[in-house]
VEXDREN-2710 file (C-alpha; in Angstrom, 1 decimal):
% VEXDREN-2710
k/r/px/py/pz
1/UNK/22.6/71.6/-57.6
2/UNK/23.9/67.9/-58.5
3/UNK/20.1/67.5/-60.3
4/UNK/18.6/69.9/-61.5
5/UNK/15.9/68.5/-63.5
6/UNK/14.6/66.9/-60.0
7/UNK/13.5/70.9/-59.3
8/UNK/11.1/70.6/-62.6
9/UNK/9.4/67.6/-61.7
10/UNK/8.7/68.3/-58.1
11/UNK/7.3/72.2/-59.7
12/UNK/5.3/70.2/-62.2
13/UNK/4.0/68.3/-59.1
14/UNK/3.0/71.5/-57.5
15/UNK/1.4/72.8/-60.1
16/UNK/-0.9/69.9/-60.3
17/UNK/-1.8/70.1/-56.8
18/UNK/-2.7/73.9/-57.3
19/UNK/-5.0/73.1/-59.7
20/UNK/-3.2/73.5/-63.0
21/UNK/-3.3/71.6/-66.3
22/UNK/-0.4/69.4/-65.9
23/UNK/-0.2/65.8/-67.1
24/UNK/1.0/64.2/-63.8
25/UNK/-0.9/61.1/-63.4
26/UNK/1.7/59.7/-65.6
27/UNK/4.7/61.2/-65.3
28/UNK/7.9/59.2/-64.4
29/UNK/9.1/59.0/-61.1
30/UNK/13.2/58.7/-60.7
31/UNK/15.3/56.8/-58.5
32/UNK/18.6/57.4/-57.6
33/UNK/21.1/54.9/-57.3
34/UNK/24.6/56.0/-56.2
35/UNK/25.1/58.2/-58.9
36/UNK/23.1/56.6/-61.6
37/UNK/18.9/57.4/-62.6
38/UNK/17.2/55.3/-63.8
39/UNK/13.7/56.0/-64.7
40/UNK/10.4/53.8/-63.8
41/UNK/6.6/54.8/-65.4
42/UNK/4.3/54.8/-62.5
43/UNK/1.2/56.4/-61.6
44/UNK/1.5/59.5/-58.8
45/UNK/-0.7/57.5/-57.0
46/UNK/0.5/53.6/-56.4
47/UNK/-1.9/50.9/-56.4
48/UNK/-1.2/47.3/-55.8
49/UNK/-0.3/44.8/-58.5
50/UNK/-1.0/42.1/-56.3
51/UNK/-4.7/40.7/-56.3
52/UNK/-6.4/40.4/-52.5
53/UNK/-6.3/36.8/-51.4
54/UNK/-9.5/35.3/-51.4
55/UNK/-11.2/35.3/-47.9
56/UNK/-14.5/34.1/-45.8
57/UNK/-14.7/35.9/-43.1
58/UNK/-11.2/37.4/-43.0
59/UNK/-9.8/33.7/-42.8
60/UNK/-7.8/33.4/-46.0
61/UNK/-5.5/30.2/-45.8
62/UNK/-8.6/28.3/-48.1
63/UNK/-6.6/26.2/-50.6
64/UNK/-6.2/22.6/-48.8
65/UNK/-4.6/20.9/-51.5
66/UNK/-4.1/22.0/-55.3
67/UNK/-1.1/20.5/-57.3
68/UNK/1.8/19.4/-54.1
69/UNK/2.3/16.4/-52.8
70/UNK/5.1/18.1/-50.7
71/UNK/5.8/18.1/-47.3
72/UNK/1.7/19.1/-46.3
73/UNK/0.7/15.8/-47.7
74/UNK/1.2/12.3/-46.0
75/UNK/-0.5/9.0/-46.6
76/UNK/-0.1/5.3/-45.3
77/UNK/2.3/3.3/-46.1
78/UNK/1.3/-0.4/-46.5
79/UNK/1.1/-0.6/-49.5
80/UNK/-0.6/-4.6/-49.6
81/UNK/-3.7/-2.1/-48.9
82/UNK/-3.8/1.8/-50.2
83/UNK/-1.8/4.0/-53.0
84/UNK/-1.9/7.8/-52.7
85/UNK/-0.2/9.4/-56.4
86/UNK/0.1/12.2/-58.2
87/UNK/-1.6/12.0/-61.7
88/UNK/-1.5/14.2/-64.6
89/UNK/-4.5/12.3/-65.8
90/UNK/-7.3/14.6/-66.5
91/UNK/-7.4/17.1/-63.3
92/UNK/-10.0/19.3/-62.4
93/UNK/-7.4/22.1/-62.3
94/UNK/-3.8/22.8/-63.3
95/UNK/-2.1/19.8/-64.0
96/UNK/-2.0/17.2/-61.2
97/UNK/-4.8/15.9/-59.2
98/UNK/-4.7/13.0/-56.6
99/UNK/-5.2/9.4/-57.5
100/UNK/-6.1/7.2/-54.3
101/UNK/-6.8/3.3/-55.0
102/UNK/-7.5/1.0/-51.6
103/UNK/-8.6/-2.4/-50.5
104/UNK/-8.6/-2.3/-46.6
105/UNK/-9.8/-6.3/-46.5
106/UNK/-7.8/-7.5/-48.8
107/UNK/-4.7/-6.1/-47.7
108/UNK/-5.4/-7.1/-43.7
109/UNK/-4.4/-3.3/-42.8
110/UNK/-6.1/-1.6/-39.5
111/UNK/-6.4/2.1/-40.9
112/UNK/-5.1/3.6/-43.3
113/UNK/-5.6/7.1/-44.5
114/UNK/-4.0/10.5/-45.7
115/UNK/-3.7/13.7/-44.2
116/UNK/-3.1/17.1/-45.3
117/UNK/-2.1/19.9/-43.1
118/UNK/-2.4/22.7/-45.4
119/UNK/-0.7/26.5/-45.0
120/UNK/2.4/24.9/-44.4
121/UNK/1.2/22.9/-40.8
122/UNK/0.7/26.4/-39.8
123/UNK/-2.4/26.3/-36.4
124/UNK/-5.7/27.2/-38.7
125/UNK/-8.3/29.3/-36.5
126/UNK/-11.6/28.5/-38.7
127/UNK/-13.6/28.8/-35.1
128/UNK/-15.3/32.3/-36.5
129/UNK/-16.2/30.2/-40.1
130/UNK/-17.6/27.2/-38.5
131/UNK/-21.2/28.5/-39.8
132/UNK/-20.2/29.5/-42.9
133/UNK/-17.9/27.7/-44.0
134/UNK/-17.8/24.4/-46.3
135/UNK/-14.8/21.8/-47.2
136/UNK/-14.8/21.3/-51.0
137/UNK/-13.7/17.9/-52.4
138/UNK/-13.5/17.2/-56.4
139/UNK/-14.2/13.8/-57.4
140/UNK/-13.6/11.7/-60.1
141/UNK/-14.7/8.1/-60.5
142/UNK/-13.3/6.4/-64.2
143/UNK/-15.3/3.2/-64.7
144/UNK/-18.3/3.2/-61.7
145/UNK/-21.5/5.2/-60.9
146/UNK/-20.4/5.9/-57.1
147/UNK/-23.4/6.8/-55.1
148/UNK/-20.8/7.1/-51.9
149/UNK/-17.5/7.0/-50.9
150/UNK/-16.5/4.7/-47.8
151/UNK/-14.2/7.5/-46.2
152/UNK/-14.2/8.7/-43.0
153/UNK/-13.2/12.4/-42.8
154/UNK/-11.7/14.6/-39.7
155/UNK/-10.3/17.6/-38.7
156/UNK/-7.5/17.2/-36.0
157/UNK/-6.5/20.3/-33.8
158/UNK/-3.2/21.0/-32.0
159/UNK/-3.5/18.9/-29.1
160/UNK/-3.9/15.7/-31.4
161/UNK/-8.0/15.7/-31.2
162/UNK/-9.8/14.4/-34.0
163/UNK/-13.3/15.2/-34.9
164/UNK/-14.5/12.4/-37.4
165/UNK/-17.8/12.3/-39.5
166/UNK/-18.6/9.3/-42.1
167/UNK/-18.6/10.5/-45.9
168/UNK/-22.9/10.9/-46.8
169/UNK/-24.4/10.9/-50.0
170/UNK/-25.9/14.0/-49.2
171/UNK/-22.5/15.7/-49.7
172/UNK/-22.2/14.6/-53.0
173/UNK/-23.8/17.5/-55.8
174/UNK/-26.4/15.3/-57.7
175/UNK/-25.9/12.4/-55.0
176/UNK/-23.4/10.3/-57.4
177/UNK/-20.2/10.0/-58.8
178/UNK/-21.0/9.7/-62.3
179/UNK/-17.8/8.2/-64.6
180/UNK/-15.1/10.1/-66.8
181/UNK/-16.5/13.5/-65.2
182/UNK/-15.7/16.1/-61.8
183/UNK/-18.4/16.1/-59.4
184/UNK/-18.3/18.1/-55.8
185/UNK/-18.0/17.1/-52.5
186/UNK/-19.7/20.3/-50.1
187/UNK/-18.9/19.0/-46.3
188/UNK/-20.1/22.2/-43.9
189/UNK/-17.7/22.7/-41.5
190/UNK/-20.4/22.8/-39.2
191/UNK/-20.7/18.9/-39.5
192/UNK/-17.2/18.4/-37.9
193/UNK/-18.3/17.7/-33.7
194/UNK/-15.5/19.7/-32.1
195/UNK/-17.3/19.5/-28.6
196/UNK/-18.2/15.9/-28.8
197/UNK/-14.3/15.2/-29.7
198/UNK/-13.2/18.2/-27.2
199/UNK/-11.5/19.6/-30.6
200/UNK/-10.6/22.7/-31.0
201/UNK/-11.2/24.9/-34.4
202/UNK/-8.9/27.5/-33.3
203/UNK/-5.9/25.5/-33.9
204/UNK/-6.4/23.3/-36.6
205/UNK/-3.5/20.9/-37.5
206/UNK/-4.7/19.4/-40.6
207/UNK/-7.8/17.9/-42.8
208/UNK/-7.4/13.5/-42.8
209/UNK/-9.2/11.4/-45.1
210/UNK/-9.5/7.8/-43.8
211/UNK/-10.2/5.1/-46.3
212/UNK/-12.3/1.9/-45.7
213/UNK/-13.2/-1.3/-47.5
214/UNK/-12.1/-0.1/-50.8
215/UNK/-12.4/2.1/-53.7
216/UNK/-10.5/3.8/-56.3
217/UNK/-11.0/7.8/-57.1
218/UNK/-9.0/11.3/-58.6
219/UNK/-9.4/14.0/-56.0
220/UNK/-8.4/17.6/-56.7
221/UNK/-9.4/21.1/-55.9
222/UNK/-9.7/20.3/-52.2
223/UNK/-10.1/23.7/-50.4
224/UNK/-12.7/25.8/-48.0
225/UNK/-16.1/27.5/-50.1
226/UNK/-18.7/29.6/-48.6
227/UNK/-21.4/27.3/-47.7
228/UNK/-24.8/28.3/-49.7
END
């Protein structure tokens, strides 16, 4: 026999399973490679290194923006009226959050906005989390008390339908923006009027975030919670 050590360790194997003292939980498993072993620790009994992805309600795609401005993330153009950026100043998590500064008026623009369509544009079926379900938005304001935002938010589907709500206080924890600190955004899903807008939350495109009048505030940590 080419190996016959191989012979010991499937005995000692064996004897484990017939109830006798043998240490097997951690002995070495061996893999053959042409005709070269190498040796790798593992338990008998494999378990997953990887951690399970967070879900609600089985749907796990929650993260809707985090650190990229890659190829998920547009925003307008004109820039006479609205600057999306990057900024390493202060974010609520890792090291980049979004920095959006607009003036609607000022810059004679008709709409300007962002959009994000998260999990790579992939069609986002949140139909079954509708109810439970809440979009997450951190803020940041650096100078003003912001008791609102003028935003208008949607969710577009597929077939290019758009279900818009206005941004409410009533979102905001603690009802203000209070300066140099994070404060969170909880928008239920179940405000978004798919029916009235014939949209469809089985194929979600992507989230949009349209500005208006003007403002200037760090978002971060944009992503779907369980709604309390």
């Amino acid at each position: 026999m080419k190996y016959p050590f191989l012979m010991g360790i499937l005995l000692c194997a064996a004897a484990s399973a017939s109830g006798q003292n043998t240490a097997v939980d951690n002995m070495d498993t061996v893999q053959i490679t042409g005709n070269k072993l190498r040796f790798k620790k593992q338990q008998l009994y494999d378990e997953s290194n990887g951690s399970v992805p967070a879900q609600i309600g089985g749907f796990s795609a929650l993260g809707v923006f985090d650190e990229s401005m890659g190829s998920e993330v547009w925003f307008s153009k004109e820039k006479a009226c609205v600057s999306v950026s990057k900024s390493d100043r202060l974010p609520y998590t890792g090291q980049f959050c979004l920095h959006a500064q607009w003036d609607k008026i000022a810059g004679g623009c008709k709409w300007i906005g962002m959009g994000i369509g998260w999990d790579n544009w992939q069609p986002k079926d949140i139909s079954s989390i509708v109810d439970s379900a809440a979009i997450q938005i951190m803020l940041r304001s650096e100078t003003d008390t912001l008791k609102t935002l003028p935003l208008a938010l949607a969710l577009e589907d597929y077939t290019g339908a758009q279900c818009f709500i206005g941004f409410s206080p009533r979102y905001l924890m603690g009802n203000k923006i209070m300066p140099g600190g994070w404060t969170a955004a909880i928008i239920p899903l179940s405000e978004f009027p798919f029916e009235r807008f014939n949209a469809s939350a089985a194929m979600i495109k992507q989230f949009i975030i349209q500005f208006e009048a003007d403002g200037n505030v760090y978002m971060d940590d944009i992503r779907l919670i369980r709604k309390k």
